[in-house]
C-alpha positions, 0 to 999 in steps of 0.5 A, a space after each residue: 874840175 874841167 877836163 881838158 882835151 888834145 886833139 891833132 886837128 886843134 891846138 892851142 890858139 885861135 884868130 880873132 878879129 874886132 869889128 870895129 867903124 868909126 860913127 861919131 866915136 868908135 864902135 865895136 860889133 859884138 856878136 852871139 856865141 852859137 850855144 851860150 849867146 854870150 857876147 863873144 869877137 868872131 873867132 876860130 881856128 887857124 885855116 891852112 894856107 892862110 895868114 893868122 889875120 886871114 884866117 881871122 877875116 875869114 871868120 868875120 866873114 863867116 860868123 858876122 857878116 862883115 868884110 873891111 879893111 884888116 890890120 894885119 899886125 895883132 893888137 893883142 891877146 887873151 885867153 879863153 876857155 872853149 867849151 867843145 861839143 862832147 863837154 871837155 874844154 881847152 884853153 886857148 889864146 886867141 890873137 885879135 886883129 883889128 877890122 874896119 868894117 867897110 862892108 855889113 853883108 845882108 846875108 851871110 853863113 852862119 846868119 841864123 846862128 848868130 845875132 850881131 850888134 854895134 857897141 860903144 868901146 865901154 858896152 862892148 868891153 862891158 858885154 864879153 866874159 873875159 877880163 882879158 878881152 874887156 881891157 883890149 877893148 877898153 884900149 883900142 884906139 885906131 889911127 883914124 
């Protein structure tokens, strides 16, 4: 049985950005959770002061090392189970914006943490845990 936790600093939904260029066909950049290594979106919590995509191109930054041009319009959500440090989870929604990569940082802070790689839209959707998120990247289709 899970146990789900309430916290005032966390609620109930997080920001996530798909990384994704254009080489021949459409590419999405999967990177690794820190403690399972799944292959998850960077994604993360709202940040004060900051639009949701903001906050979500903020956590690109930070967890992938990719900067770009960000759609500021979701393309959808799914929900996700976050597993937190004391064992207890919550459930979640997370919102997902679309982020061109223009930009792949050579250094960036959580780079030891964290492995990133390029998919096609069928391996990356192939690679994720979630149903949900399998079919917003089975769907994508950017305006090129």
């Amino acid at each position: 049985m899970l146990n789900v936790v309430k916290s005032p600093r966390e609620g109930t939904i997080q920001y996530g950005v798909l990384p994704w260029r254009f080489a021949d066909r459409v590419e999405i950049m999967l990177i690794t959770s820190r403690e399972t290594y799944r292959w998850v979106i960077p994604k993360g919590w709202p940040i004060h002061g900051k639009s949701a995509a903001r906050s979500a191109a903020q956590e690109a930054h930070e967890e992938a090392g990719v900067e770009g041009d960000l759609h500021t319009r979701a393309i959808g959500a799914y929900p996700y189970v976050k597993r937190l440090k004391n064992g207890e989870v919550r459930p979640l929604s997370v919102e997902v914006f679309p982020l061109r990569v223009t930009r792949e940082l050579p250094d960036w802070p959580e780079q030891g943490q964290r492995q990133r790689r390029w998919f096609s839209l069928e391996e990356a959707a192939g690679s994720v845990d979630e149903p949900e998120l399998a079919d917003l990247i089975r769907a994508f289709a950017p305006a090129l």
